[in-house]
N, C-alpha and C positions, 0 to 999 in steps of 0.2 A: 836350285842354288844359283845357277848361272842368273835366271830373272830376275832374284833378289840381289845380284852383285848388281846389275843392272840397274832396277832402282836406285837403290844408294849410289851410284853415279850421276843419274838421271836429276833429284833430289835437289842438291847442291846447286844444281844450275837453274832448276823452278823458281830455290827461292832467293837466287841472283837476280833473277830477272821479275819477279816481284819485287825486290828490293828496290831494285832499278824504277819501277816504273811507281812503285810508291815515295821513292824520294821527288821524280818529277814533281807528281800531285804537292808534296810536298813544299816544293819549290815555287810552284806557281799558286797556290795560296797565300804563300808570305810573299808574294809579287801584289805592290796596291794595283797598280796598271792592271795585271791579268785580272785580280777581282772585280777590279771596276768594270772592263770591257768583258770579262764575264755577264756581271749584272743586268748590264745595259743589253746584250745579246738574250740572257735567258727570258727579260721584261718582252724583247720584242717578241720573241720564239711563243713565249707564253700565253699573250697577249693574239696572235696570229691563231694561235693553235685551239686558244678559249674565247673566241671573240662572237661566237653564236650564241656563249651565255654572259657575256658582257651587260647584258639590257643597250645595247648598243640601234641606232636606227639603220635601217634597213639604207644597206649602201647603193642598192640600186633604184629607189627609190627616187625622183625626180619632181620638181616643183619649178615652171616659172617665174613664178612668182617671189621664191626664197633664193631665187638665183645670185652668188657673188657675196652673200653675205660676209662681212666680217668678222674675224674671230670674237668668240665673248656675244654672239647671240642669244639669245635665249633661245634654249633646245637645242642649239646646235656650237657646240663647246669652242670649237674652231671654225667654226663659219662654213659655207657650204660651197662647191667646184662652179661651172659656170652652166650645170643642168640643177641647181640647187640641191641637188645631193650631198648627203652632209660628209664634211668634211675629214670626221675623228673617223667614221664607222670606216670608211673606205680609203683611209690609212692606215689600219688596224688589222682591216681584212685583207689590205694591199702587201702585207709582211708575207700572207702565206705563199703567193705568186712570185714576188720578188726573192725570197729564200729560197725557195724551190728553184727556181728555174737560176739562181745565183752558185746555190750549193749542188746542186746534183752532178752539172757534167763535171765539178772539181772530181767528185765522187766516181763516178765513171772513168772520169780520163785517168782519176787514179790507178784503178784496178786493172785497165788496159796497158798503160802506160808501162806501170810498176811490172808487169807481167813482161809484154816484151821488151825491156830493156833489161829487164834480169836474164831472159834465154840469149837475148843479144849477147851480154856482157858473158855470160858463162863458157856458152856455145863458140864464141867465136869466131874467123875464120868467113864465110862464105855467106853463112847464114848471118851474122853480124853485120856482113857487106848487105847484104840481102835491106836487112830493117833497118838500120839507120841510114844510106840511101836515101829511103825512101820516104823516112821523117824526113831529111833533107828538106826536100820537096817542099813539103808546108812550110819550112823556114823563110823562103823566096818572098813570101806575101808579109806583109804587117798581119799582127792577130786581131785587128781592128776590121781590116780590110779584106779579111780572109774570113770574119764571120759575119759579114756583112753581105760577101758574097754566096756565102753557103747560104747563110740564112734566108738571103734574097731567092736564089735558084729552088731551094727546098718549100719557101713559103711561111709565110706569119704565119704562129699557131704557138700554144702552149705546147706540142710537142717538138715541134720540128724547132725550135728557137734552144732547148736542152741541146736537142742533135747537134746542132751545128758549134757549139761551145764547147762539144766535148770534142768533137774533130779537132778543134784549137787549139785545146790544154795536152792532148796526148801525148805528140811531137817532144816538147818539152819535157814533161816528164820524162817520157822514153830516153831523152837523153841524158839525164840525172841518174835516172836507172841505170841505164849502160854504163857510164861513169864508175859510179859508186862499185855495181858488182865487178867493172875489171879490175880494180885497185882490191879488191877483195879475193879474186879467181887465185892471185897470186902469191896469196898466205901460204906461210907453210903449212896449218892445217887442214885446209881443203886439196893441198897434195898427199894428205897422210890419209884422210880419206880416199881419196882417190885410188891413193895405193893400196888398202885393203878391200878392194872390189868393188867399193860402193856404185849403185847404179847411178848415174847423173842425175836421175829426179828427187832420188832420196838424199844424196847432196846438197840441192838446191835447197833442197824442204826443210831440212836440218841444220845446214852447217851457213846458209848461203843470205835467205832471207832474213833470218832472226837479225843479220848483221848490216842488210843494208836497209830494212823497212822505216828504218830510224829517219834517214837524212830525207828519203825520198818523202817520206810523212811530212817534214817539216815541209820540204818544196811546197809540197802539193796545198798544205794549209797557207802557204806564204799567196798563194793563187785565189782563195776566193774572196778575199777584196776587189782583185781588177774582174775575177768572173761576175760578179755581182753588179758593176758599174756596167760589165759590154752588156748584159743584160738588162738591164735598166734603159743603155741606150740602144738599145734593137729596136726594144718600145717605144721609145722617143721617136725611131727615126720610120715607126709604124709598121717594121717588119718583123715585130716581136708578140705578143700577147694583141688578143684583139680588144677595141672596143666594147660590151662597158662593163669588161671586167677591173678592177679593183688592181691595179700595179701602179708601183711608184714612178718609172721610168714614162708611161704611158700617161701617168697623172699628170708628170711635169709637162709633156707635150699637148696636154687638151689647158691645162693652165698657162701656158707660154702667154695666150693674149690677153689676159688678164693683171698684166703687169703691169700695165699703164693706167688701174682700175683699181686692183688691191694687191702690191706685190708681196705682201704677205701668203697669199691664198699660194700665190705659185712657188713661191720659198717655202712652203713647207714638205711638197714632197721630197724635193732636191735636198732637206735639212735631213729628212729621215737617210736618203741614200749616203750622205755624206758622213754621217753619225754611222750606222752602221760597219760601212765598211773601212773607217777607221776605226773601229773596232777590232774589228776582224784584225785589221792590219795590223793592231800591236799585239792583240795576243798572239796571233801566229808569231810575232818577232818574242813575247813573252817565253811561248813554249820553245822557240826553238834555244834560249838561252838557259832552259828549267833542265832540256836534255842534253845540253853542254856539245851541240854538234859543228864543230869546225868546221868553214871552208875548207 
């Protein structure tokens, strides 16, 4: 009987929080902006993800001969880089490198982040002193300058170039986190918990997260726009992804001298990064107005 009052408590609040998160969807469908920068994201995702069955030309593929071409060649739709590699295939296939290494440490520093700044915020007292501290710390640097550094010390590479981005994004977050769950600690229902014995982690788990995962979600979406660009520019500045793989930031850097030749060929990686991550940048501003969350 008890487990059955139980449910029917439990119940009520499933499909609140369904509701809730079906009005979002809701809201951001009848958004044209979220749709459209949906669109234009799924095309790229899509496109990155299906581009081995594109019938697309083999992006590492090289000719001196077809070097520099201009857009509207025959066979080669946008023309080709300055190893005559064509242009479309290895912008195409340049999506998966750049979204990857754009989205993932958002991804990480989230789970990190969102993590200790929730025991920060909860915990408080010593251990609170303890973690934010010591995010501190990373504050001191620009995030520019601070994954430039890491990236530099740790070394170009498709893995160490994620690492060093998420070291970057954490800090921030953490403190969003912290934020959010101390203004939450201080409800009176997680006193009333509290007061019937509850263990601290089952508090967190229950009464704690469900309430602050909302704003810290938006933060963290509001982030992979500029994540996406320091990545792009690690590449640019050669200590990101290596040559001659397929990334847009590294595109723009092997096309830089070509500007004075066809500055088309070299506007167009710099048009995908630019395009994408205003994208990104309004839907995150899309959703965070779908979830109605205040400063």
């Amino acid at each position: 009987m008890a487990l059955a009052d139980a449910d029917d408590l439990l119940e009520p609040v499933s499909a609140a929080r369904r509701g809730y998160w079906s009005g979002v969807g809701h809201r951001l469908l009848r958004d044209p902006v979220a749709v459209a920068c949906m669109t234009v994201l799924a095309l790229v995702l899509l496109g990155a993800i299906f581009a081995p069955w594109l019938g697309l030309a083999d992006p590492y593929k090289s000719s001196m001969i077809l070097r520099l071409k201009p857009p509207g060649t025959p066979g080669h739709l946008l023309g080709t880089d300055e190893q005559g590699r064509d242009l479309l295939a290895r912008l195409i296939y340049g999506g998966r490198l750049t979204l990857l290494i754009g989205l993932m440490p958002v991804v990480l520093a989230f789970f990190i982040g969102a993590t200790l700044g929730i025991v920060a915020g909860y915990a408080g007292g010593l251990l609170n002193t303890i973690i934010m501290r010591t995010v501190d710390v990373f504050f001191a640097f620009p995030s520019v300058l601070l994954a430039i550094a890491i990236s530099g010390a740790l070394g170009a590479g498709i893995v160490n170039s994620p690492v060093s981005l998420t070291i970057v994004f954490v800090p921030p977050i953490t403190r969003v986190a912290e934020a959010v769950t101390s203004g939450v600690r201080a409800l009176d229902y997680i006193d009333a918990a509290r007061a019937t014995g509850g263990h601290p982690l089952t508090v967190i788990r229950v009464h704690v997260v469900g309430n602050v995962l909302s704003p810290i979600f938006v933060y963290a979406t509001s982030l992979t726009s500029v994540c996406m660009i320091l990545a792009a520019g690690l590449s640019f500045l050669g200590i990101g992804v290596r040559p001659p793989e397929p990334e847009w930031g590294l595109m723009l850097n092997t096309l830089r001298a070509a500007i004075y030749v066809n500055p088309w060929l070299s506007a167009l990686p710099g048009a995908m990064i630019f395009m994408t991550s205003l994208c990104l940048n309004l839907l995150s501003d899309s959703v965070r107005s779908a979830m109605n969350v205040k400063d």
